[in-house]
Phi, psi and omega in degrees: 000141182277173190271110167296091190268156178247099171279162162206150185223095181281140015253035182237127160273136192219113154305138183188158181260151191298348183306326194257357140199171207287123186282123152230091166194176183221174196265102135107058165197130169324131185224178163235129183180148194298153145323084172339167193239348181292331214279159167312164206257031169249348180220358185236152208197148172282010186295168169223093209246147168288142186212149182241154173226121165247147166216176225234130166082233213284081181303178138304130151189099208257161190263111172300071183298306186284343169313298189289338157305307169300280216314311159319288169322284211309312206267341160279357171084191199284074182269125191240167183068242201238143154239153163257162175198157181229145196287179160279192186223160187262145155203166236261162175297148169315144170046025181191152192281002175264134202270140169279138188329123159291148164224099199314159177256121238273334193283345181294324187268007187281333184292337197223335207058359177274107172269028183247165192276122198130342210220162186241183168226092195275093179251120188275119175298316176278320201265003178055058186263114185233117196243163189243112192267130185246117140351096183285162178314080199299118198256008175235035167242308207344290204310317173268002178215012156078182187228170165267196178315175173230161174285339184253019176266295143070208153280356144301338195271308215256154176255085161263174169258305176221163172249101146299126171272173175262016195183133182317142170324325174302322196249108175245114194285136162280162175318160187236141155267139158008134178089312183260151184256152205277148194280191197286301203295352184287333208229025214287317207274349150329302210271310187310317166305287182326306155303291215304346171262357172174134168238040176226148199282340168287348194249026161255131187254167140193169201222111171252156181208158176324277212310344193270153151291338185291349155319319183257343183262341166304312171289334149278331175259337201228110145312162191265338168325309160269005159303284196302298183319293159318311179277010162253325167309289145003278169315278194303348157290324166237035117332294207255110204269172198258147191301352186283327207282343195264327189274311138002270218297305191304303209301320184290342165292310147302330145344289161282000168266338163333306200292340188274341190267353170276301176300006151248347182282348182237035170302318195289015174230009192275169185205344185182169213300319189307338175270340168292321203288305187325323185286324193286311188271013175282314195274350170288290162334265221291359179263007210031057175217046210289005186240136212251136154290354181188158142331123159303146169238125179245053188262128186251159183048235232254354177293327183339306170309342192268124188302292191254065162262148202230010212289280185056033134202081181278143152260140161343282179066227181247055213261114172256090112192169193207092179271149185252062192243140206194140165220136131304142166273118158247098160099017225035027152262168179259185142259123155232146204230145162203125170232174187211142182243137154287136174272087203243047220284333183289332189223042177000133159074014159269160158296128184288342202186163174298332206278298192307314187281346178295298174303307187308242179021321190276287202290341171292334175288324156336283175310306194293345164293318191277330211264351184300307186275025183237091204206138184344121165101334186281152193240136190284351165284349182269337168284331183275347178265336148303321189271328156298315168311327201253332146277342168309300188313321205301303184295311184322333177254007179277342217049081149251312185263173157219211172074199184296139139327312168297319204284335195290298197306324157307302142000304195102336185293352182287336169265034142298339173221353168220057195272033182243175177256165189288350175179205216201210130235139202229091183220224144344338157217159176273351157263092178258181220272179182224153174298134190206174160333116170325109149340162228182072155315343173282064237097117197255018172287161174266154177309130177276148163339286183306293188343288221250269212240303176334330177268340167309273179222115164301143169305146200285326170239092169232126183217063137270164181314277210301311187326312195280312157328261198252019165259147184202146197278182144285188179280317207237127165260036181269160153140158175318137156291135228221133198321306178302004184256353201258138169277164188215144177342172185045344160304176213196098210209144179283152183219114183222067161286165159191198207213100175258158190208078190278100181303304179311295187287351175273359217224294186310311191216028177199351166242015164248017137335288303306028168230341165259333211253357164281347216250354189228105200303111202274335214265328175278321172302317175295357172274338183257346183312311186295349175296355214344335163181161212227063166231140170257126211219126168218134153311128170218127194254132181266135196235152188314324182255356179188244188208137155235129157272103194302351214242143180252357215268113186298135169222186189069226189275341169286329187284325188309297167335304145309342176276314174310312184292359170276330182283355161279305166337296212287325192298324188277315180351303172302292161341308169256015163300292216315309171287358169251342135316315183279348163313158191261000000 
């Protein structure tokens, strides 16, 4: 059956299958496109009118590009000429004929919706045009590595206005090596274009990385100023996600609690980190979601502690706790996910010891305070500063930490056991870019702490020395808040506290302190040690009246719940091998 679209033009409404004219629209976003010429002659016109498209059973749904293109253009302001942008490219490993996993360049695909290697994006800001450069077509590789796009596949795929190749048929591009730049003639008719809409150097934007050829054509057209200028425009746009990036954002959520919840339903037959990470990534593949926003982290006992350890092949052994923290990629957005398990074989889904469950209890009360507060106008450093107060107390009442409350948090010493930020911004990377200060064309200084994204939302994983050591926040977050410092509908943000029991980072750098090493009961702390770490991690997407929590993934007590019932399913499972083996 064909796909039924509903175009509308107020004040006429028309039904018609798609066939009978050229879609340049996206689903449920103001768009453009000629006028049919059947319509009566009071509504069809060489004019070009805003339209809206739904369209009813196997839909359209295309990566809202020229959308994220207008936004852009509104937010770099009254701008006349080009931005350009360039794919990653595919290339090959050192000193070898084998290619390394591609991975799209994410500000490239937020302009195109294009996950292939190879290809730019041009958008003329006056003429509102967003066009796509393709590779031509090598037709004697095809056989061994398959093709990109054709132009009118395209523009069936992509919500683009045109398509374009970057090169006459004749000029057939190669794999780019490490290093190397794609040659002059690949990019001959990109560059022809680019003059013929403009030859004064302000009116090109473009965004450079190692892989582009656009280095040297940046340097001809593009000040830097406006290079800066673009990646914040960029940026502060997809800060705030759109409902296609939010339905993304979900399906990779749902993915990855598949995978966590198969790996807690075969926790009690599981023997070492390597069989968690296989059961979690058996059900992403089969999920078509074989590509991770990050390494799964499988650490169990004293790795728990290691933030990004990625080893993940420890066996247990008599090992009590296990963090799990693993996201999946859908479509390039991410998922981060993190829950942390016990490790019981004798008694699946219990607490191994009081200690283990005392922390889980603490950072789970964390989270569910913070994830409270994450609602429109609230500035997420007074929430990570909430969450650091409420682990301080926590560990104080565990007796890990001891003394004032007040002093230790001045100190600093509470990051001895929480030495990460409560969370991230989440899109397009899993580290996603952050809302930060208009750059300030007259100065090339780089931005002071305060200034810039850091004072917003500290990074979720920053561990240095000096950081970690002598830097101390403050006792008061009160004064005004600066808008971009504020969370807003559509963000997309992590909320992850936790309690690590780091021998190397306790023994380096806070109990050979006396100004931290008063503060830390060591007879107790050695009861806590075998806990090794502790974090819950969920996606929360900020919504006009509150918040949703995107992430599904069982924890608390529904995950305890799942593990058991899975080692019970199997004991009967088993039960009844055995008794229909003994049967006659």
């Amino acid at each position: 059956m064909p796909i039924k679209t509903v175009y509308t033009w107020l004040p006429v409404t028309v039904a018609m299958y798609p066939e009978t004219v050229p879609i340049v629209g996206e689903h449920d976003f103001g768009k453009v496109a000629s006028i049919p010429e059947h319509l009566p002659h009071s509504t069809a016109s060489n004019t070009s009118l805003p339209l809206r498209l739904h369209t009813e059973g196997h839909g359209i749904d295309k990566y809202p590009a020229k959308v994220h293109a207008r936004r852009v253009a509104e937010e770099l302001g009254d701008v006349k000429g080009l931005i350009v942008l360039a794919a990653a490219q595919s290339i090959l490993w050192p000193d070898s004929d084998m290619p390394q996993p591609f991975r799209q360049d994410r500000y490239f695909y937020y302009l195109s919706g294009c996950n292939e290697p190879g290809c730019y994006v041009t958008y003329d800001l006056q003429r509102d045009v967003l066009t796509l450069w393709l590779p031509t077509i090598n037709k004697t590789r095809v056989v061994w590595q398959g093709r990109g796009s054709t132009v009118e596949e395209a523009l069936e795929k992509y919500d683009i206005d045109e398509a374009k190749y970057l090169t006459h048929e004749t000029m057939e591009p190669r794999i780019v090596r490490r290093g190397h730049q794609p040659s002059r003639h690949n990019r001959d008719l990109l560059i022809n274009y680019i003059c013929s809409i403009t030859g004064h150097s302000d009116e090109v934007a473009a965004l450079s990385s190692e892989h582009l050829y656009c280095d040297r054509l940046v340097s001809k057209f593009c000040p830097k100023h406006q290079r800066k200028n673009l990646r914040y425009a960029i940026d502060t746009c997809r800060v705030i996600k759109d409902e296609h990036e939010i339905n993304l954002t979900r399906k990779a959520n749902n993915t990855t609690a598949a995978g966590h919840e198969a790996v807690l339903q075969h926790l009690h037959q599981l023997t070492n980190e390597a069989e968690v990470e296989a059961e979690y990534m058996r059900i992403c593949i089969a999920h078509h979601a074989k590509e991770q926003a990050y390494s799964p982290i499988a650490g169990s006992g004293p790795n728990a502690g290691v933030l990004h350890y990625v080893a993940n092949n420890e066996r247990f052994g008599d090992r009590k706790m296990m963090v799990l923290d693993a996201g999946c990629e859908v479509s390039c957005y991410a998922s981060d996910v993190t829950r942390t398990l016990p490790l019981n074989r004798k008694k699946p889904g219990h607490w191994p010891s009081k200690e283990c469950e005392n922390v889980y209890r603490v950072v789970e009360g964390v989270q569910e305070a913070c994830i409270a507060l994450m609602k429109p106008g609230n500035s997420f450093r007074d929430i990570a500063w909430h969450a650091t107060n409420m682990t301080t107390r926590g560990l104080l009442d565990l007796g890990v930490l001891k003394g004032d409350c007040e002093e230790v948090l001045a100190q600093g010493t509470w990051r001895a056991f929480f030495p990460h930020g409560l969370g991230h911004h989440m899109g397009l990377e899993v580290h996603d870019v952050s809302p930060g200060p208009r750059p300030k064309e007259d100065s090339s200084k780089s931005m002071s702490v305060e200034d810039s994204h850091i004072a917003v939302l500290p990074p979720s994983w920053q561990l240095m020395s000096s950081w970690l050591a002598t830097e101390t926040l403050p006792t008061s977050t009160s004064g005004a808040r600066p808008d971009y410092a504020l969370l807003k509908p559509g963000m997309i943000i992590t909320v992850e506290p936790g309690i690590y029991f780091n021998s190397f980072l306790l023994e380096n750098f806070f109990l050979n302190d006396p100004k931290h090493a008063q503060f830390i009961d060591k007879e107790v702390l050695e009861r806590y040690m075998d806990v090794g770490g502790v974090r819950i991690e969920d996606d929360i997407l900020v919504t006009k009246d509150g918040y949703e929590n995107l992430t599904v993934a069982p924890k608390g007590e529904a995950m305890l719940q799942c593990i058991r019932r899975g080692a019970e399913e199997a004991a009967r499972r088993e039960r009844g091998e055995m008794y229909r083996e003994a049967m006659p």
